[in-house]
PyMOL Python script that loads the backbone (N, CA, C, O; Angstrom):
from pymol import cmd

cmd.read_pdbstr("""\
ATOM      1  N   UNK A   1     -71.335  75.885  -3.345  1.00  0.00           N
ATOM      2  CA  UNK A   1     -70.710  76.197  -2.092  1.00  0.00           C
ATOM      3  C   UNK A   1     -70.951  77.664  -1.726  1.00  0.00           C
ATOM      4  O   UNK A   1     -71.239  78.042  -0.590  1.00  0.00           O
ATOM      5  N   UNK A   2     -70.776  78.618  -3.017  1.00  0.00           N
ATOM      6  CA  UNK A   2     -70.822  80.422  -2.499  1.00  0.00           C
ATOM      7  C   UNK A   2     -72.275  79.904  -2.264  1.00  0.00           C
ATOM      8  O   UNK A   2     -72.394  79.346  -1.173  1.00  0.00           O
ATOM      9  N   UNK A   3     -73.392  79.953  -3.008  1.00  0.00           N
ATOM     10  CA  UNK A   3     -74.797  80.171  -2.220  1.00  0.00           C
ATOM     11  C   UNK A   3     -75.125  79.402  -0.721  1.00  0.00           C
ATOM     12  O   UNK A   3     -76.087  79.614   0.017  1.00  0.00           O
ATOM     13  N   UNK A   4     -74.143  78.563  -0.550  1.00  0.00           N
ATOM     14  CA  UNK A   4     -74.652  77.870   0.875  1.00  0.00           C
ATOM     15  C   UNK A   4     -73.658  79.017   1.650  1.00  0.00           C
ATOM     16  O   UNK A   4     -74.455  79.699   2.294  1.00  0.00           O
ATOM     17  N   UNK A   5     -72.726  79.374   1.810  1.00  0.00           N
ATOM     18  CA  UNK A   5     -71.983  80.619   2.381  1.00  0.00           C
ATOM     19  C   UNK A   5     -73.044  81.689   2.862  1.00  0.00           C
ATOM     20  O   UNK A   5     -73.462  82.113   3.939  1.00  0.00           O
ATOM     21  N   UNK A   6     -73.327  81.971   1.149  1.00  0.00           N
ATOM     22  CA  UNK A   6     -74.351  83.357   1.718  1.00  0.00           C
ATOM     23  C   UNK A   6     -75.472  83.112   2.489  1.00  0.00           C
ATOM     24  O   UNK A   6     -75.962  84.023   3.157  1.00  0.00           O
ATOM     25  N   UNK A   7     -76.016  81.819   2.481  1.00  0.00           N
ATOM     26  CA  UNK A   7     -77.018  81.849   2.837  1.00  0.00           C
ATOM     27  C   UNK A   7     -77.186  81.747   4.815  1.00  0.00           C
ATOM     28  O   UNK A   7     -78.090  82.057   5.592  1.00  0.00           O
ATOM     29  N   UNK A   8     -75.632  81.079   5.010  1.00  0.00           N
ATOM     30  CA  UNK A   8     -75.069  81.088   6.603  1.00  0.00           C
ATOM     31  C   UNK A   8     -75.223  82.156   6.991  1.00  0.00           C
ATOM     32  O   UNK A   8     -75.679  82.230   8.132  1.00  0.00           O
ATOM     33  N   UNK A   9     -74.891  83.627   6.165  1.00  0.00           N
ATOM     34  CA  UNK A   9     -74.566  84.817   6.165  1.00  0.00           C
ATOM     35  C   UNK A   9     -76.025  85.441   6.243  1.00  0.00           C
ATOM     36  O   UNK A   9     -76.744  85.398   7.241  1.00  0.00           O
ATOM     37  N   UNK A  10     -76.138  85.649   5.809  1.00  0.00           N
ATOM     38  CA  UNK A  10     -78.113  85.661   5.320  1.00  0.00           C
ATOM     39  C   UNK A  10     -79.307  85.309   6.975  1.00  0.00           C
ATOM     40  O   UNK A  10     -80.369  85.831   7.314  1.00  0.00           O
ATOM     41  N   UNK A  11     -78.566  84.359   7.536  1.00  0.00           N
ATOM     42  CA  UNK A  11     -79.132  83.940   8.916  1.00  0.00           C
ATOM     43  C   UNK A  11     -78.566  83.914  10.000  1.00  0.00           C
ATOM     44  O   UNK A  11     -78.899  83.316  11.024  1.00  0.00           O
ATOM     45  N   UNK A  12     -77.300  84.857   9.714  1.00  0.00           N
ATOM     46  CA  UNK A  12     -76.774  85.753  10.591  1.00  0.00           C
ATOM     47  C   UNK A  12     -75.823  84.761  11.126  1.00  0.00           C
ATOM     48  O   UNK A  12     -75.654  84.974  12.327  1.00  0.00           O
ATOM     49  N   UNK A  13     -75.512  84.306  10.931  1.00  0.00           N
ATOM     50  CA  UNK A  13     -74.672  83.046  11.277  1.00  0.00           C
ATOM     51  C   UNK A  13     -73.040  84.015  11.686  1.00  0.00           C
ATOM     52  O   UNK A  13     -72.549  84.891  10.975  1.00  0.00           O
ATOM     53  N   UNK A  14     -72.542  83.553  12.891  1.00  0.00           N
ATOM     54  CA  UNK A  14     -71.334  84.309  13.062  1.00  0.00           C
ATOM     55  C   UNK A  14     -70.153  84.248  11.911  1.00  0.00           C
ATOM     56  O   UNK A  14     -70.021  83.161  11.348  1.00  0.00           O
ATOM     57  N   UNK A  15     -69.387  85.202  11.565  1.00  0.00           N
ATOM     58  CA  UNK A  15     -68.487  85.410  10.973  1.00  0.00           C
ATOM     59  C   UNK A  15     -67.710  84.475  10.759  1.00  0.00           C
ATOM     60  O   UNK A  15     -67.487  83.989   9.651  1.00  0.00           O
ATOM     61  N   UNK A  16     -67.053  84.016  12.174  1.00  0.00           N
ATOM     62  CA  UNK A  16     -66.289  82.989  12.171  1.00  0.00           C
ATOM     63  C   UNK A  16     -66.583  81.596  11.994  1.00  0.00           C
ATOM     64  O   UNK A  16     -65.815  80.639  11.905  1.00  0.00           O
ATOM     65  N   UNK A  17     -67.994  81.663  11.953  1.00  0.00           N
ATOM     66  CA  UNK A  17     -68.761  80.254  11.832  1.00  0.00           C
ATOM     67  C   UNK A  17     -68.412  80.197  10.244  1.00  0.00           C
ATOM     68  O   UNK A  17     -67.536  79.416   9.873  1.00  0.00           O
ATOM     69  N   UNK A  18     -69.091  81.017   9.307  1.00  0.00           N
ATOM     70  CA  UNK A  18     -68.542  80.887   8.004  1.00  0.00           C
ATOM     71  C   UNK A  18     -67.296  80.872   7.728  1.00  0.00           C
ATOM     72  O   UNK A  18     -67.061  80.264   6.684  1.00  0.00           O
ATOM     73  N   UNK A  19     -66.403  81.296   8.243  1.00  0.00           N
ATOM     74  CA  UNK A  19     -65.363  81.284   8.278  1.00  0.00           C
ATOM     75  C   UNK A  19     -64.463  79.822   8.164  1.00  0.00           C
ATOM     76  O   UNK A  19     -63.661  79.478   7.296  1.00  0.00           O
ATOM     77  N   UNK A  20     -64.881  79.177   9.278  1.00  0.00           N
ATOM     78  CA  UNK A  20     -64.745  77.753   9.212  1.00  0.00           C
ATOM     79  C   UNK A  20     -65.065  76.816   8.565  1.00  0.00           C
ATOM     80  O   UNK A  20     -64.319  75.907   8.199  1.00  0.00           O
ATOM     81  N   UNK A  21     -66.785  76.987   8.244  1.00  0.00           N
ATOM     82  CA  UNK A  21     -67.080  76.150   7.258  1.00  0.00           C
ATOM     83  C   UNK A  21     -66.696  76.685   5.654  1.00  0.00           C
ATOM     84  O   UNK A  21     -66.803  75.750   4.860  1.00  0.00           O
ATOM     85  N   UNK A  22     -66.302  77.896   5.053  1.00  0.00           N
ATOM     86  CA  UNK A  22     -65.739  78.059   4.257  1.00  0.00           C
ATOM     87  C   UNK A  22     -63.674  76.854   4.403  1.00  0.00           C
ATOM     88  O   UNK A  22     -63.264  75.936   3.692  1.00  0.00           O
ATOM     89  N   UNK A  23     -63.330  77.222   5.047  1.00  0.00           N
ATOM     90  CA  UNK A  23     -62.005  76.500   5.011  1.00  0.00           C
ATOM     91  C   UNK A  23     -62.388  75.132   5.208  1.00  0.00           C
ATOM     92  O   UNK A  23     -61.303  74.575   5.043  1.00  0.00           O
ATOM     93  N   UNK A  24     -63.329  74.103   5.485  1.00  0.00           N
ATOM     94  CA  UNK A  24     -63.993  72.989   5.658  1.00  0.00           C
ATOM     95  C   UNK A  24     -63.907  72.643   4.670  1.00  0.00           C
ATOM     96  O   UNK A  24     -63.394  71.567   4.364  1.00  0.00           O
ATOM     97  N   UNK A  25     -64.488  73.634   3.722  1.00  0.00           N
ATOM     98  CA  UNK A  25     -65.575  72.749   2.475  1.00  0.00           C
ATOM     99  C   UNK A  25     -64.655  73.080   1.659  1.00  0.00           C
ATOM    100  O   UNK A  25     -64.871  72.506   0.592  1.00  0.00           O
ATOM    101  N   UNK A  26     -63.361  73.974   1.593  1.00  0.00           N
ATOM    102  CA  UNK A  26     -62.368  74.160   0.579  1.00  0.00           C
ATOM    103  C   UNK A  26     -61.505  72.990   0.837  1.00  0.00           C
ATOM    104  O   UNK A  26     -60.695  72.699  -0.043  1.00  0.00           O
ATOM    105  N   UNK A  27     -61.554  72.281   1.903  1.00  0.00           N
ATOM    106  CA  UNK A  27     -60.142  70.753   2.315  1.00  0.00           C
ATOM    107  C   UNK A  27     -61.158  70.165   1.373  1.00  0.00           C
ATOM    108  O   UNK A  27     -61.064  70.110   0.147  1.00  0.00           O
ATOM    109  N   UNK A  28     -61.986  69.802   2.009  1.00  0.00           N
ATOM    110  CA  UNK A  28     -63.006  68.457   1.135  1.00  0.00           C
ATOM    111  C   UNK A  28     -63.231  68.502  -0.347  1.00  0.00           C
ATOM    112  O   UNK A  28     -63.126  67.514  -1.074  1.00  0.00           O
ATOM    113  N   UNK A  29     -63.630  70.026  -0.858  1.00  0.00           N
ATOM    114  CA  UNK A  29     -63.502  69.613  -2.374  1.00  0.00           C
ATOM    115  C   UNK A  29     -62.345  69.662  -2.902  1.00  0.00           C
ATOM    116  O   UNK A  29     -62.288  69.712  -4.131  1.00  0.00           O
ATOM    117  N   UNK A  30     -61.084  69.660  -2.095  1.00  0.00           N
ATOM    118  CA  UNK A  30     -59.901  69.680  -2.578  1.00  0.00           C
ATOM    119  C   UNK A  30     -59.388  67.951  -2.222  1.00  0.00           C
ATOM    120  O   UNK A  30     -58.440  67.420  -2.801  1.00  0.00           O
ATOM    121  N   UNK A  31     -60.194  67.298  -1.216  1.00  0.00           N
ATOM    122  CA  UNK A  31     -59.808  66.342  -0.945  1.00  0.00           C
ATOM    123  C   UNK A  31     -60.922  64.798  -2.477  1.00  0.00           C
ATOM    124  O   UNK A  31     -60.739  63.767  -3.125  1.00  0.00           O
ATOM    125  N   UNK A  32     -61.617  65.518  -2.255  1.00  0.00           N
ATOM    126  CA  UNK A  32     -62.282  64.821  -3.369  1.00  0.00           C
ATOM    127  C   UNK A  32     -61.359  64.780  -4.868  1.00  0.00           C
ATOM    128  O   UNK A  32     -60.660  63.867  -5.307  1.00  0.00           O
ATOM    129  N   UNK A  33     -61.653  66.121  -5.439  1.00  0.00           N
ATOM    130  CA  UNK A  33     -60.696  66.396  -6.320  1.00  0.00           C
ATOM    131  C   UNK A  33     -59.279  65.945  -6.627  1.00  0.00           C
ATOM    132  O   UNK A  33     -58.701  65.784  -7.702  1.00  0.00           O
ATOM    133  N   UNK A  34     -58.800  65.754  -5.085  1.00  0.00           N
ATOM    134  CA  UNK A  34     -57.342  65.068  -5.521  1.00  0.00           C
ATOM    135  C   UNK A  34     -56.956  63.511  -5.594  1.00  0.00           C
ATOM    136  O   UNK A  34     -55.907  62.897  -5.787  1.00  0.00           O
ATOM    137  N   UNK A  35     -58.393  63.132  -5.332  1.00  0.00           N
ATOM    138  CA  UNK A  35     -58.386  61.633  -5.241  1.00  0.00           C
ATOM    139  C   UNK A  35     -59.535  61.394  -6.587  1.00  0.00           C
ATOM    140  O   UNK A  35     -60.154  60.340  -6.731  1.00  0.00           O
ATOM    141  N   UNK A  36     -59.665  62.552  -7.481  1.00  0.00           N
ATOM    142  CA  UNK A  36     -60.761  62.264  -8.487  1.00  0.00           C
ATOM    143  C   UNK A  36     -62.151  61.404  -8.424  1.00  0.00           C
ATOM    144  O   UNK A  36     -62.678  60.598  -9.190  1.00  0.00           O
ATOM    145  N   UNK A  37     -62.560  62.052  -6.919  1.00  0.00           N
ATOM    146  CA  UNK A  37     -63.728  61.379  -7.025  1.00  0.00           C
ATOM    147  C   UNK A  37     -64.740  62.468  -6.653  1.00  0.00           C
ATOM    148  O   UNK A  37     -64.549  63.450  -5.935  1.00  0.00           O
ATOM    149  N   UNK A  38     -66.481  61.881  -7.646  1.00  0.00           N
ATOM    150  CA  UNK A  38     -67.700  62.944  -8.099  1.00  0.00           C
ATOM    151  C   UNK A  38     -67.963  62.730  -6.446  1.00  0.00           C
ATOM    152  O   UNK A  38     -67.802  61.827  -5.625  1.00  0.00           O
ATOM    153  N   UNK A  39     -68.462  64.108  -6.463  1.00  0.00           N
ATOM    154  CA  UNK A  39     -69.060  64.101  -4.603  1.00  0.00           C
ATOM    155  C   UNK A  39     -70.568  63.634  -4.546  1.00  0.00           C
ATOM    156  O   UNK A  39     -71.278  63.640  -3.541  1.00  0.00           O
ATOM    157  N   UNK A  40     -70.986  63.152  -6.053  1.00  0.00           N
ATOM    158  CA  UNK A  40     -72.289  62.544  -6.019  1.00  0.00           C
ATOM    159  C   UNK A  40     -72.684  61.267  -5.956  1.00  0.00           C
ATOM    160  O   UNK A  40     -73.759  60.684  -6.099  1.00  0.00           O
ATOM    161  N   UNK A  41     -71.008  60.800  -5.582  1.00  0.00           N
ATOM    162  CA  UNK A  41     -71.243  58.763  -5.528  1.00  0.00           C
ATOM    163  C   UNK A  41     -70.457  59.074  -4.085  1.00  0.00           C
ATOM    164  O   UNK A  41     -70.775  58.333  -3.154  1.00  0.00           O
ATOM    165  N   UNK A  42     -69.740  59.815  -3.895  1.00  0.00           N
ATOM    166  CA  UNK A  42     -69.443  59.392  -2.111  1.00  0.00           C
ATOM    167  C   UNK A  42     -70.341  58.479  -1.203  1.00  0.00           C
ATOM    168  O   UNK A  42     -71.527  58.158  -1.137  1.00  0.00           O
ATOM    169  N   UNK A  43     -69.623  58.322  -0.795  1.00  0.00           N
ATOM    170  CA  UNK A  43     -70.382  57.504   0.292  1.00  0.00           C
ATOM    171  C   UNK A  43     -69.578  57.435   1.734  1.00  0.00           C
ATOM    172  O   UNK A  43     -68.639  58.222   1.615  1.00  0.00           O
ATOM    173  N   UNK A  44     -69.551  56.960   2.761  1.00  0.00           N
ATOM    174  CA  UNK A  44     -69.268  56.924   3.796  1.00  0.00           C
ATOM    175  C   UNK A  44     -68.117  56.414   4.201  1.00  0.00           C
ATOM    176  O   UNK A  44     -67.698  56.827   5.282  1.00  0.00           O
ATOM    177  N   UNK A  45     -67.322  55.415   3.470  1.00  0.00           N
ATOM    178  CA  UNK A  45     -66.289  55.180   3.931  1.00  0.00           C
ATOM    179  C   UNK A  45     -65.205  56.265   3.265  1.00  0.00           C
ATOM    180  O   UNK A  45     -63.982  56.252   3.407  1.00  0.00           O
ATOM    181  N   UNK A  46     -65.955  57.138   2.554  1.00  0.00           N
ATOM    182  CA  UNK A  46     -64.893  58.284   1.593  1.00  0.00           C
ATOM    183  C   UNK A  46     -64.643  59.298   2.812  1.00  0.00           C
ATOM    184  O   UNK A  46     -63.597  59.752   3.276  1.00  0.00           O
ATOM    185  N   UNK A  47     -66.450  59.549   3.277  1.00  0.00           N
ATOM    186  CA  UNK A  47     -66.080  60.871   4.160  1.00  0.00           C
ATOM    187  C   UNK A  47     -65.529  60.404   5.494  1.00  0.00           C
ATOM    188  O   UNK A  47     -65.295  61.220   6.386  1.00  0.00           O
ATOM    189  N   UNK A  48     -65.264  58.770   5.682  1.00  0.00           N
ATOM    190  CA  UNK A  48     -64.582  58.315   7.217  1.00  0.00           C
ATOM    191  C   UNK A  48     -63.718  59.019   6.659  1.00  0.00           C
ATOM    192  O   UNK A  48     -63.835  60.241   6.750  1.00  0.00           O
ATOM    193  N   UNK A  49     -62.706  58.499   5.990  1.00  0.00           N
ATOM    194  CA  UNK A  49     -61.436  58.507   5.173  1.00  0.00           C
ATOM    195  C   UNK A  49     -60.538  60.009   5.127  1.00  0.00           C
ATOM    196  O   UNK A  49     -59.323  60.189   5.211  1.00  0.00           O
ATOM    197  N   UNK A  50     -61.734  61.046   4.947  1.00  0.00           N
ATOM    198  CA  UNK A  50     -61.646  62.589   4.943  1.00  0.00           C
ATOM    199  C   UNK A  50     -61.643  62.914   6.360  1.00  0.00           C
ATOM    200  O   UNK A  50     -60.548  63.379   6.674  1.00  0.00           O
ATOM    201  N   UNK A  51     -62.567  62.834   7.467  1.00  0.00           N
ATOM    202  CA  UNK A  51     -62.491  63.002   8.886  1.00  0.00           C
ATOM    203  C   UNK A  51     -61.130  62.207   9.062  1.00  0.00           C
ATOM    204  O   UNK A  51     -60.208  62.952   9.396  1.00  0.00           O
ATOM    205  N   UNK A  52     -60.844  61.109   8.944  1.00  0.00           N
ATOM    206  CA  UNK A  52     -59.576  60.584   9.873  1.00  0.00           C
ATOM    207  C   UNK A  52     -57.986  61.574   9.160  1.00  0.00           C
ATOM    208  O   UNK A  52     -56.873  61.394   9.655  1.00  0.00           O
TER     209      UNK A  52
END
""", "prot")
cmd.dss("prot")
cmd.show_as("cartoon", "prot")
cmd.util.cbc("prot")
cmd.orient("prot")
């Protein structure tokens, strides 16, 4: 997750753009995590499940 950050950062990507997708990607691996599931078998009805 930090190297995809820097790398937003890196291509000048606005502040607040990282900003957001930093607090994004902290729900989701918190949302994975609390339902104990690897983010390498997700599949689509996980990330409906996360959007709704």
């Amino acid at each position: 997750m930090e190297s995809f950050l820097a790398y937003l950062t890196a291509i000048e990507r606005s502040p607040n753009t990282v900003k957001a997708y930093t607090h994004d990607l902290k729900d989701w691996w918190s949302y994975l995590d609390g339902r104990g599931l690897d983010w390498k078998l997700v599949d689509l009805e996980v990330v409906a499940a996360f959007v709704a």
